[in-house]
VEXMAR-616212 format. One line per field, with one value per atom (N, C-alpha, C): residue number from 1; residue in one letter; atom name; x, y, z. Coordinates in Angstrom, 1 decimal, m for minus. Layout:
! residues N
seq	(NUM_...);
type	(A_...);
atom	(CA_...);
east	(X_...);
north	(Y_...);
up	(Z_...);
END
This chain:
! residues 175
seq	(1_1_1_2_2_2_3_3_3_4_4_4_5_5_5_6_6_6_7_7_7_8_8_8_9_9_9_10_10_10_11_11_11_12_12_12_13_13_13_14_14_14_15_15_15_16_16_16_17_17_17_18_18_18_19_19_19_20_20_20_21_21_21_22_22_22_23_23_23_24_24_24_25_25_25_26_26_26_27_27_27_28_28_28_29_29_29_30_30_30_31_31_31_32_32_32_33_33_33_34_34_34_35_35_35_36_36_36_37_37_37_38_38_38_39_39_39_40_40_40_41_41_41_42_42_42_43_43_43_44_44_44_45_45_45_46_46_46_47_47_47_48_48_48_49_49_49_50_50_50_51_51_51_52_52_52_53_53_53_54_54_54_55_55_55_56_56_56_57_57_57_58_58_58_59_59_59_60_60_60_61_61_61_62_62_62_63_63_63_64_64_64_65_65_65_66_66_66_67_67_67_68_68_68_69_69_69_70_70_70_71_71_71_72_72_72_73_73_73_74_74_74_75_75_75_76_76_76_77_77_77_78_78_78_79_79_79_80_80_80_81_81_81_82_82_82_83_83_83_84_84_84_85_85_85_86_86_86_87_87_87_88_88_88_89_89_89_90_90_90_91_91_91_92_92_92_93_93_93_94_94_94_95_95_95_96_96_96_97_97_97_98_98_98_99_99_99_100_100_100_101_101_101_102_102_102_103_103_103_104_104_104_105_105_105_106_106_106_107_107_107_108_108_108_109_109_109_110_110_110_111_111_111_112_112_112_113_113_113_114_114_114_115_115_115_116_116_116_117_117_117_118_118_118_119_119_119_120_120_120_121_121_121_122_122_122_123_123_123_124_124_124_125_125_125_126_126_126_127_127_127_128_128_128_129_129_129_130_130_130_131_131_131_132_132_132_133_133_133_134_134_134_135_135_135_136_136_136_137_137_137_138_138_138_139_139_139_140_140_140_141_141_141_142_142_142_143_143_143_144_144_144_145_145_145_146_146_146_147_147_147_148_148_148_149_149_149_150_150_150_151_151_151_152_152_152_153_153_153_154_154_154_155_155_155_156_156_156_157_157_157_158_158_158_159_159_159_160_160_160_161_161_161_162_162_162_163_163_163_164_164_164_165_165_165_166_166_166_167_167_167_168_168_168_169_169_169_170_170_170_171_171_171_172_172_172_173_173_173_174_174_174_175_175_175);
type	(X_X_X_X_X_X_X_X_X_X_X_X_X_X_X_X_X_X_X_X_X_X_X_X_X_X_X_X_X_X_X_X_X_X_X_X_X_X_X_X_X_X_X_X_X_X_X_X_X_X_X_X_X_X_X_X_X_X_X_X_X_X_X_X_X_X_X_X_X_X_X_X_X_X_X_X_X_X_X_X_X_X_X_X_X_X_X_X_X_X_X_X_X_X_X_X_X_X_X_X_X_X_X_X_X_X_X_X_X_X_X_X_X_X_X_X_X_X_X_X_X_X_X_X_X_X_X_X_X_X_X_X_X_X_X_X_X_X_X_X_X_X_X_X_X_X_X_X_X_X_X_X_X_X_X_X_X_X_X_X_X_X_X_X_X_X_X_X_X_X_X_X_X_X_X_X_X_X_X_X_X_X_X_X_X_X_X_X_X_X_X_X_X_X_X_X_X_X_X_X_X_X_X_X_X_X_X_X_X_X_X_X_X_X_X_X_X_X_X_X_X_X_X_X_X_X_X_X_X_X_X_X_X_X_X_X_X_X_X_X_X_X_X_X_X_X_X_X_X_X_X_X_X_X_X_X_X_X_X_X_X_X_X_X_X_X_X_X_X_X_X_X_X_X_X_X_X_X_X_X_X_X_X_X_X_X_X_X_X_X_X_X_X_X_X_X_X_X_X_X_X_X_X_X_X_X_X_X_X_X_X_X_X_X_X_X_X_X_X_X_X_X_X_X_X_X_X_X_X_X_X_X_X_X_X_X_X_X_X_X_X_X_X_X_X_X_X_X_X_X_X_X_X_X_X_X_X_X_X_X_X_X_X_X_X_X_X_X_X_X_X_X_X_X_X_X_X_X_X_X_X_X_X_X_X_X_X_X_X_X_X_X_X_X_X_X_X_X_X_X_X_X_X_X_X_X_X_X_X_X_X_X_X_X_X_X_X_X_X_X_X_X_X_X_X_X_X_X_X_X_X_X_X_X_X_X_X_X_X_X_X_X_X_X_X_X_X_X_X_X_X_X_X_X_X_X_X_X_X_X_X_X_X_X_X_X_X_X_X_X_X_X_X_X_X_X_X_X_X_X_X_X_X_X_X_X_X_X_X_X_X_X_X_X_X_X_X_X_X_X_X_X_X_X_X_X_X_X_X_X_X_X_X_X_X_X_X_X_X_X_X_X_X_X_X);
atom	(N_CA_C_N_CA_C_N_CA_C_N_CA_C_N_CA_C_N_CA_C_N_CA_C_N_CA_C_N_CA_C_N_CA_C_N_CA_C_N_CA_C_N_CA_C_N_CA_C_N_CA_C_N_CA_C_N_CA_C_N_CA_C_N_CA_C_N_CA_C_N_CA_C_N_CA_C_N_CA_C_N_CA_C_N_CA_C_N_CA_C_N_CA_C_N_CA_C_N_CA_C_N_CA_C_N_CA_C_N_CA_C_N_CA_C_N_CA_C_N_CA_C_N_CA_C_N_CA_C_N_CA_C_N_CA_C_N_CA_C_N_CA_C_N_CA_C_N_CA_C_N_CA_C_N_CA_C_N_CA_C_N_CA_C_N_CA_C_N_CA_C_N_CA_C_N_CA_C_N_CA_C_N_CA_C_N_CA_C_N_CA_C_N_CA_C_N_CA_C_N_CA_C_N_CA_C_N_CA_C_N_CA_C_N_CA_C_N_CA_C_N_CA_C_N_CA_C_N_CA_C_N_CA_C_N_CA_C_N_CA_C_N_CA_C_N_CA_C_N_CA_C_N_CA_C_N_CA_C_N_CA_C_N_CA_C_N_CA_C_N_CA_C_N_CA_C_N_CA_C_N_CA_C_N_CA_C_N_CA_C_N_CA_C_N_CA_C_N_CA_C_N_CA_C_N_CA_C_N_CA_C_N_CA_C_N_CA_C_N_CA_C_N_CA_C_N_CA_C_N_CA_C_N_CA_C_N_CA_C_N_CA_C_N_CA_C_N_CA_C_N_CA_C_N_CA_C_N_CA_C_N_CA_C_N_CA_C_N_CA_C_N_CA_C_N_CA_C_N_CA_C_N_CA_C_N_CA_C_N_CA_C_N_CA_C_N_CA_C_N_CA_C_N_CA_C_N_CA_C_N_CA_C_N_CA_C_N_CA_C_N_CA_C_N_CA_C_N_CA_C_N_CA_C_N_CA_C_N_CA_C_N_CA_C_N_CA_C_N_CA_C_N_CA_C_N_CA_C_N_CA_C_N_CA_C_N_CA_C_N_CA_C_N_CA_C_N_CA_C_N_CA_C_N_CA_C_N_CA_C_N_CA_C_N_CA_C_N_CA_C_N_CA_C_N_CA_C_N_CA_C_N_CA_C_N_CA_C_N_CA_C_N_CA_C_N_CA_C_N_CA_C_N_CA_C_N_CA_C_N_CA_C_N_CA_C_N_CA_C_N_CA_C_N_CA_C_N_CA_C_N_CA_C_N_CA_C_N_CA_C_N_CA_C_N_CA_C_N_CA_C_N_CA_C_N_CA_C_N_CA_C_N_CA_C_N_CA_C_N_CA_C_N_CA_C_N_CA_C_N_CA_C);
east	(129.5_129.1_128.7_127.9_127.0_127.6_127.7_127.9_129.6_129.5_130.5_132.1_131.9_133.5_133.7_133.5_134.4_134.8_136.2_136.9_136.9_136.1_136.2_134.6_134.0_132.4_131.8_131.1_130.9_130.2_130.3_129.3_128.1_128.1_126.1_125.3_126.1_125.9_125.8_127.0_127.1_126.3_125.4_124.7_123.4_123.0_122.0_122.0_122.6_122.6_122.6_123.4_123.2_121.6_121.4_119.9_118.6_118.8_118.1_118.3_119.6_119.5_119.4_119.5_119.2_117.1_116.6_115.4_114.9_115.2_114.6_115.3_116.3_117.0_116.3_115.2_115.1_113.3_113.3_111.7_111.5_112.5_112.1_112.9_113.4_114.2_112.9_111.6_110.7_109.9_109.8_108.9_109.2_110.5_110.7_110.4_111.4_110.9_109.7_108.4_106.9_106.4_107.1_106.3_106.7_108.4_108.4_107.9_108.2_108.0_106.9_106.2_105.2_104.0_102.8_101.1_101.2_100.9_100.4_101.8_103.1_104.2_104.3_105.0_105.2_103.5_103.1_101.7_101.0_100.9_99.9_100.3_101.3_102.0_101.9_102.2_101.9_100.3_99.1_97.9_97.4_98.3_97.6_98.3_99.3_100.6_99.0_98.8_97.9_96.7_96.0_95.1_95.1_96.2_96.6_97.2_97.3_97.3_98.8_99.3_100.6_101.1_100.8_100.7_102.4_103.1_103.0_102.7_101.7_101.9_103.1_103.5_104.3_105.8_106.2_106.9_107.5_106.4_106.6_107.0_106.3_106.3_107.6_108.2_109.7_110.6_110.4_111.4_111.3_110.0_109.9_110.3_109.8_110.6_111.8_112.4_114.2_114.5_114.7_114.8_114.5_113.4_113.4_114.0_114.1_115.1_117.0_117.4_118.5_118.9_118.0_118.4_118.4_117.7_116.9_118.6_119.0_120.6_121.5_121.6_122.9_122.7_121.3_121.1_121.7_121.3_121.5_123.4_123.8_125.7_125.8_125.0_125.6_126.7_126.4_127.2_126.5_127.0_126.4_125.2_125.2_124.2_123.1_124.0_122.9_122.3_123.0_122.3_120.9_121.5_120.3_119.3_119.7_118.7_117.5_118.2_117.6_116.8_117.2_116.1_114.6_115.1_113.9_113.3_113.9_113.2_112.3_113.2_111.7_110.6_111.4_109.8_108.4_109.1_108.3_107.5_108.1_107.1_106.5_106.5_105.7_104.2_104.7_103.9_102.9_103.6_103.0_101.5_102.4_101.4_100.4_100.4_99.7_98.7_99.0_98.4_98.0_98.6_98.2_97.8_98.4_98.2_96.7_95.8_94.2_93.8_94.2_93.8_93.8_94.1_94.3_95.5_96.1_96.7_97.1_96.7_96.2_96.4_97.4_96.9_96.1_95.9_94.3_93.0_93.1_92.0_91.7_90.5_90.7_91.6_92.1_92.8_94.3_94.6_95.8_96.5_96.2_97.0_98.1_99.0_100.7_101.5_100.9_101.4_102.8_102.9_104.1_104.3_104.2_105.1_105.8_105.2_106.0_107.5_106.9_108.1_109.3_108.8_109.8_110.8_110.2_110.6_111.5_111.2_112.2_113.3_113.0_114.4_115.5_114.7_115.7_116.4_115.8_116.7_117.6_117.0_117.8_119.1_118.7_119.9_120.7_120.2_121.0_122.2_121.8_122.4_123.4_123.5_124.2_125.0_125.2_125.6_125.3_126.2_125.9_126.7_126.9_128.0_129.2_130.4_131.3_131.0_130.1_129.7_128.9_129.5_129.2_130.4_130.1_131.0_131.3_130.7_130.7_131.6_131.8_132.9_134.7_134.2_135.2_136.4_135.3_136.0_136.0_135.6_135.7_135.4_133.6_132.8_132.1_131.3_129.8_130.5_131.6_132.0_132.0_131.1_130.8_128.8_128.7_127.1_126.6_127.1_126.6_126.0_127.5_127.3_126.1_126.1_125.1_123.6_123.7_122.3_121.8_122.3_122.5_122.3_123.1_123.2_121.8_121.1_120.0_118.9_118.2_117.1_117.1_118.1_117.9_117.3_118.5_118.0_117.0_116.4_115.4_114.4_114.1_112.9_112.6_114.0_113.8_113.4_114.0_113.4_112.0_111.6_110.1_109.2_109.3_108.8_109.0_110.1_110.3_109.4_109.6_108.5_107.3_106.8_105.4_105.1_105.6_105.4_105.5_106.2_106.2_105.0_104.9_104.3_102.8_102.3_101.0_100.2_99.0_98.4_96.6_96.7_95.1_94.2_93.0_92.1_90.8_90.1_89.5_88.2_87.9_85.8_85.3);
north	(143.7_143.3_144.5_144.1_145.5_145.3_146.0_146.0_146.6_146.5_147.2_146.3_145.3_144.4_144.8_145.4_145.9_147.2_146.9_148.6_149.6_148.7_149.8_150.0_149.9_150.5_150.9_151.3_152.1_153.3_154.5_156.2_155.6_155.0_155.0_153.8_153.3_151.8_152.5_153.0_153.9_154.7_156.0_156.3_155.4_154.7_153.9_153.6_153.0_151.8_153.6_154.3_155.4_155.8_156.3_156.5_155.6_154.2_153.5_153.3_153.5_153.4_154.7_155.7_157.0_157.3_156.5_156.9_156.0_154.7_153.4_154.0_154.5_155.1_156.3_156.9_158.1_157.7_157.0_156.4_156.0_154.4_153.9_154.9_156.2_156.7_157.8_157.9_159.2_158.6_157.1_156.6_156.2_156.2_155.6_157.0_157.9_159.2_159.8_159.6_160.4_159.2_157.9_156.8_157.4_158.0_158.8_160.1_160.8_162.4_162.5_162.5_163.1_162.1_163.2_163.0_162.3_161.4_160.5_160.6_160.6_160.2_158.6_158.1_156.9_156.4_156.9_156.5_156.8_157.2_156.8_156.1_155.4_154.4_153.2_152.8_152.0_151.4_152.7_152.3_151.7_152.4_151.6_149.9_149.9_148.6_147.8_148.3_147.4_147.2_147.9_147.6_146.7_146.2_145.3_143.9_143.8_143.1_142.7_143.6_143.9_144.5_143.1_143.5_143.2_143.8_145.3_146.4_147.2_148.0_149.0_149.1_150.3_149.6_148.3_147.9_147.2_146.9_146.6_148.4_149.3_150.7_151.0_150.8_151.1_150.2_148.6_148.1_148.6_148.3_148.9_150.6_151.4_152.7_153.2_152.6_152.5_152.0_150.7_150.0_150.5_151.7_151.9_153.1_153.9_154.8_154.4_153.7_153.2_152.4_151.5_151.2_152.1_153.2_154.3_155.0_155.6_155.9_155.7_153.9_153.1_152.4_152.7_152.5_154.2_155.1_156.7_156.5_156.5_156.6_154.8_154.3_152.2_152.2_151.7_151.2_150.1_149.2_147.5_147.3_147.5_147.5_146.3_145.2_143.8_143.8_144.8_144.3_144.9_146.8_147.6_147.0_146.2_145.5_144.4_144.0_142.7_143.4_144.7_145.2_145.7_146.4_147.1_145.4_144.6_143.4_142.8_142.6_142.2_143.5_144.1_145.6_145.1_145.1_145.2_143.5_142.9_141.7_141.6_142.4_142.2_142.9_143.8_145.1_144.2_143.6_142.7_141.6_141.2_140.3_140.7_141.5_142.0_142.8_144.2_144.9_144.5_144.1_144.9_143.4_141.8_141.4_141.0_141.1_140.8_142.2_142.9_144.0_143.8_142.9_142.9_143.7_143.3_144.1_145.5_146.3_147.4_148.6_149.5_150.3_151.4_151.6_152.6_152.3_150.7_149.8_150.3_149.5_149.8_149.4_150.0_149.0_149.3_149.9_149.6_148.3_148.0_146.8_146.7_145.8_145.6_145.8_146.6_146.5_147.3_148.3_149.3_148.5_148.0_146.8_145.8_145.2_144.5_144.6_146.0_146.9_147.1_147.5_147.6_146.8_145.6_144.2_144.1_143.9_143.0_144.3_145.8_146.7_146.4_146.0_145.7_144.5_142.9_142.0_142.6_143.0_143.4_144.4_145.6_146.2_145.4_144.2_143.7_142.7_142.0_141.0_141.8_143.0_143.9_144.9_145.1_146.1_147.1_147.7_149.5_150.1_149.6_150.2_151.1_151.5_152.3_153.6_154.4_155.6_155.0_154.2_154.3_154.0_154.2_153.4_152.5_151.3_149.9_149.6_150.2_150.8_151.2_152.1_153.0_152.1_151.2_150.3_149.1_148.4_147.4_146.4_146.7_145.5_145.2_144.0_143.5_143.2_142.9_142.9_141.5_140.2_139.2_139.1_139.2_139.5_138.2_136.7_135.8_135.7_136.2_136.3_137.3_138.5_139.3_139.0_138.0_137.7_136.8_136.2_135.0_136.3_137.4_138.5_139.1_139.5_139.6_139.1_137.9_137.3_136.5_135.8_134.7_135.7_136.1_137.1_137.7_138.8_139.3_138.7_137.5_136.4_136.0_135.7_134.5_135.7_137.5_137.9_138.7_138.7_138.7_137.8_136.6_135.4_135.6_136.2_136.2_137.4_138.7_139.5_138.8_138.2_137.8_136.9_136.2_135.2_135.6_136.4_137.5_138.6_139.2_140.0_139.9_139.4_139.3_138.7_139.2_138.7_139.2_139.0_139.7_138.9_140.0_139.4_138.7_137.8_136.9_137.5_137.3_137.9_136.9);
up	(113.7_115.0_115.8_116.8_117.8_118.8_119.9_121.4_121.9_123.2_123.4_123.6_123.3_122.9_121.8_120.7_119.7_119.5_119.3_119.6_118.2_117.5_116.3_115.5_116.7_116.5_115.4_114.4_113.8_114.6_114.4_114.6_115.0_113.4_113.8_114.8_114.9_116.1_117.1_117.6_118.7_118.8_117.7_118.2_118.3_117.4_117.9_119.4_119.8_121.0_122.4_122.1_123.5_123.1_121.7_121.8_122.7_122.0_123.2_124.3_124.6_126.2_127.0_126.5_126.9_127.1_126.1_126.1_127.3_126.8_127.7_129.4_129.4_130.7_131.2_130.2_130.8_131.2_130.5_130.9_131.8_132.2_133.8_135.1_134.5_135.8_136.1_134.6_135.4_135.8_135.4_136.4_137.4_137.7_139.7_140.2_139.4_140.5_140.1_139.8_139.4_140.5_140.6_141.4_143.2_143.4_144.7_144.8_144.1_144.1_143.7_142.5_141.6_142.5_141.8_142.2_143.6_143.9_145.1_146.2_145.7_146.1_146.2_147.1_147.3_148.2_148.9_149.4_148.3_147.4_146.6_145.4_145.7_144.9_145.2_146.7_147.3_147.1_147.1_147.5_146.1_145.0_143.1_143.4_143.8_143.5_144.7_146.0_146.4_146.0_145.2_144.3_143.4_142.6_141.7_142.3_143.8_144.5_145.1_145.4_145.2_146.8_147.6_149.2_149.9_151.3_150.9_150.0_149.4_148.8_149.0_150.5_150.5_150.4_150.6_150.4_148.7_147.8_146.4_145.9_146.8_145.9_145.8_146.8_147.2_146.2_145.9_145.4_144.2_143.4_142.1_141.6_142.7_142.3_142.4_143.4_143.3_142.9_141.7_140.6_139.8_139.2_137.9_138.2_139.2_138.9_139.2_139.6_139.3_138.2_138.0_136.6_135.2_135.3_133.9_134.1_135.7_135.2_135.1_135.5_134.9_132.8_132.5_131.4_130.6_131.1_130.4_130.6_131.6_131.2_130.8_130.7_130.4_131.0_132.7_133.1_133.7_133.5_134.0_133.5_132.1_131.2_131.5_131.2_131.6_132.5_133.8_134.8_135.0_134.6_133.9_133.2_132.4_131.5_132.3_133.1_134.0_134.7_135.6_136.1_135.6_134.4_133.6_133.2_133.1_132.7_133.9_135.0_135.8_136.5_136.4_136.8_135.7_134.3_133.5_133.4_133.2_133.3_134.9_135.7_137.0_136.5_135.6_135.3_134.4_133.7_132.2_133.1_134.4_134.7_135.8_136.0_137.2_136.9_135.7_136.0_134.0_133.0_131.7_130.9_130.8_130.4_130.1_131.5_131.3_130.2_130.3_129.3_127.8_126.8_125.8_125.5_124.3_123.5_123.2_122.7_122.6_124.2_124.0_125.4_125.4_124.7_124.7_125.4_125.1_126.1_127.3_127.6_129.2_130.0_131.2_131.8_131.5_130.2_129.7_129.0_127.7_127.5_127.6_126.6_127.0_125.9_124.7_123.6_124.2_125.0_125.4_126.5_127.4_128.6_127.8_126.6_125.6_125.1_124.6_123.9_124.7_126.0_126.5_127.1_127.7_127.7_126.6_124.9_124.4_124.0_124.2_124.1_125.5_126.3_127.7_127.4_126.4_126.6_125.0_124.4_123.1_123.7_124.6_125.1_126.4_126.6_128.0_126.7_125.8_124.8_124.2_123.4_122.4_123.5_124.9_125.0_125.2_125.8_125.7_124.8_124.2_122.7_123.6_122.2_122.3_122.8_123.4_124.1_125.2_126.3_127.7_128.6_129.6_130.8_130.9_130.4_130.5_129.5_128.5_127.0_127.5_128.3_129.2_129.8_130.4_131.9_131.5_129.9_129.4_130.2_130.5_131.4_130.4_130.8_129.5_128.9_128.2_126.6_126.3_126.8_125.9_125.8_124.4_124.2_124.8_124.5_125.7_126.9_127.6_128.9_129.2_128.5_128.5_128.7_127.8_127.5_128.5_129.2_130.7_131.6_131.8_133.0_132.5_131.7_131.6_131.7_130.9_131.0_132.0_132.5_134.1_135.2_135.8_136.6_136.5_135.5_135.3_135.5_134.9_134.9_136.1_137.0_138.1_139.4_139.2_140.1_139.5_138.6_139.0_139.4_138.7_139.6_141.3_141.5_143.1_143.5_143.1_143.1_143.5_142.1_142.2_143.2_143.5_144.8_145.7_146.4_147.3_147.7_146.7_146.9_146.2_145.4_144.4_145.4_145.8_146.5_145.7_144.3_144.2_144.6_144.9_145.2_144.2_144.4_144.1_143.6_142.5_142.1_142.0);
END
């Protein structure tokens, strides 16, 4: 068995499961902070997010970039893994439907497809279900530890606040 309710882990699980959550952690944490700090900063983060129809722009820029950098380093030490997981889950299906899904498949495409918004989606419910294994915080302080519940603290939430996102905020415009 995977995850972090069992106290007698194997090595290699453990390393598995920090590996993904260290990468998937280190990904959505350079994109919150490349979304404040890097190229445009947050105003020119705001001005793409309103381009994609994403009104407030300056206001979605904010939720989404402080969400993927809080969740990228509660995923890198796993602590409140699911919840980590739920976030990277609804950033990423906002992302899926807004900006990549009319693109096809493929992200090379124009536009960017979703083959990598995909991926990343089912490593978030895969890492919100399994845990953060026996090398994290969530391990430490013996939270998360039913994969169930996990899986409920992950996909609901995730799902139900991007929907909330999208209704909120999605406002594209019409050709």
């Amino acid at each position: 068995m995977i995850g972090s309710h069992l106290a007698h882990e194997p090595a290699v699980v453990s390393f598995g499961l920090l590996a993904i959550r260290v990468i998937i952690g280190f990904v959505m944490a350079a994109h919150g902070y490349n979304h404040i700090f890097g190229g445009g900063k947050i105003k020119g983060t705001a001005g793409w997010f309103e381009s994609l129809g994403m009104k407030p722009g300056v206001l979605h820029a904010w939720t989404a970039s402080a969400t993927e950098l809080a969740v990228g380093l509660m995923l890198i030490f796993g602590i409140g893994t699911p919840l980590a997981a739920t976030g990277v889950l609804g950033v990423m299906l906002v992302a899926l439907i807004t900006n990549h899904l009319k693109n096809g498949f493929f992200i090379f495409r124009p536009g960017e497809g979703y083959e990598y918004v995909l991926t990343i989606i089912v490593v978030a419910i895969g890492i919100g279900c399994v845990g953060s294994g026996a090398w994290s915080l969530d391990h430490a302080f013996k939270i998360f530890e039913n994969p169930n519940w996990n899986l409920l603290l992950t996909v609901v939430p995730g799902t139900l606040g991007a929907i909330g996102l999208l209704v909120t905020f999605w406002r594209p415009t019409k050709k």
